[in-house]
C-alpha positions as CSV (number, residue, x, y, z in Angstrom):
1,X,5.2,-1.4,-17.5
2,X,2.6,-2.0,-14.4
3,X,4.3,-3.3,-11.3
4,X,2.3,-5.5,-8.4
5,X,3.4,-4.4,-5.7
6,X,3.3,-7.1,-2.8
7,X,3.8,-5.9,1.1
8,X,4.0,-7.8,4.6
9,X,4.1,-5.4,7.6
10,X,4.0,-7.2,10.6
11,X,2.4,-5.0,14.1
12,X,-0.1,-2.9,11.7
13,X,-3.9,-4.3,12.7
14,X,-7.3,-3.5,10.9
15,X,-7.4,-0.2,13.5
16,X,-4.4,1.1,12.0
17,X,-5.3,0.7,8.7
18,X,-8.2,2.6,9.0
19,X,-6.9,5.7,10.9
20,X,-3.9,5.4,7.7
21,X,-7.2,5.5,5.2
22,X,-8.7,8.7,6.8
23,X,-5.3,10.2,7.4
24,X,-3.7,9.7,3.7
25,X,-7.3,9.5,1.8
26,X,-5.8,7.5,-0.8
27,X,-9.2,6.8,-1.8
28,X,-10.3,10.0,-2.0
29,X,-7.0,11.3,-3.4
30,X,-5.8,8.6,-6.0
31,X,-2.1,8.5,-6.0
32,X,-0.7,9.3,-9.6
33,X,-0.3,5.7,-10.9
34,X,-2.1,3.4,-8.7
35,X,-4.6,0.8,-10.4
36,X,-5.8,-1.4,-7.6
37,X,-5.2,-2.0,-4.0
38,X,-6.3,-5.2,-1.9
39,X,-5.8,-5.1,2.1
40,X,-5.9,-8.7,3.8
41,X,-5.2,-9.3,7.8
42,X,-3.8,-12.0,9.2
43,X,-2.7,-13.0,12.5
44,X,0.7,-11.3,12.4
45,X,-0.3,-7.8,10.6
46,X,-1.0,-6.4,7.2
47,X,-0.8,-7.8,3.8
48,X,-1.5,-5.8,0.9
49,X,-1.4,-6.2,-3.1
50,X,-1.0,-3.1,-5.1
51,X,-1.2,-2.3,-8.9
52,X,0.8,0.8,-10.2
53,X,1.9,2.1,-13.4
54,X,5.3,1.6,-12.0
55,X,7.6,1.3,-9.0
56,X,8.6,5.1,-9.3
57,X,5.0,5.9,-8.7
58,X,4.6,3.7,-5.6
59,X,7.7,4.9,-4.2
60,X,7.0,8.2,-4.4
61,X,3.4,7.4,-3.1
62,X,5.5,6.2,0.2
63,X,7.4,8.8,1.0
64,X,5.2,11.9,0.6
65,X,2.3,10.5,1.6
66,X,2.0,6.8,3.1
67,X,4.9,7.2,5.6
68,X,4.3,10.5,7.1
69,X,0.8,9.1,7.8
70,X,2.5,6.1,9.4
71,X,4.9,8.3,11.5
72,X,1.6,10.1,12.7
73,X,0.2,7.0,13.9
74,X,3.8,6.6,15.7
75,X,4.1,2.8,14.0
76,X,7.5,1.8,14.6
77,X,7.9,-1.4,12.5
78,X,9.1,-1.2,8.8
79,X,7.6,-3.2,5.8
80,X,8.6,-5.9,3.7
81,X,7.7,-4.7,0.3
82,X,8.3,-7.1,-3.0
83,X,8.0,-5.3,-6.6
84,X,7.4,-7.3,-9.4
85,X,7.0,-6.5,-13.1
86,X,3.4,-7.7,-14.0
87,X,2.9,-10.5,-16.5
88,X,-1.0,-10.0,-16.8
89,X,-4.0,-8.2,-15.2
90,X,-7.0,-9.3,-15.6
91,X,-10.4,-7.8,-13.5
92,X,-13.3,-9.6,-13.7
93,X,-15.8,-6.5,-12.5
């Protein structure tokens, strides 16, 4: 079953976010399992919404590519990620 997977990080700021994109290439390199991923800014950091075919997928995602990216960058905070099973997805596109 897909999880959403739902994450605060305080500290990270739009400049961060790109360098991660170029580092990681997530676009350019799907992850096995992700669906759809939404970044969103606000005043204290990052907020991000991902889809994934499941939380084994988004974990794995994390630690062999997202976090050594991260480490690169030398960002110190850590995350507050929520995983939720989904109950729909629906994409109007």
């Amino acid at each position: 079953m897909p999880i959403v997977m739902m994450m605060k990080w305080k500290g990270v700021t739009p400049e961060h976010y790109e360098q991660l994109r170029k580092i990681v290439n997530w676009e350019g390199n799907k992850p096995k399992g992700l669906q759809s991923h939404v970044a969103a800014f606000d005043k204290e950091g990052i907020r991000a919404v991902d889809v994934w075919d499941s939380a084994n997928d988004f974990d794995n995602f994390t630690k062999s590519r997202l976090m050594p990216g991260v480490q690169q960058l030398g960002i110190k905070s850590e995350p507050q990620v929520e995983i939720c099973p989904t109950h729909a997805i629906f994409s109007a596109k």
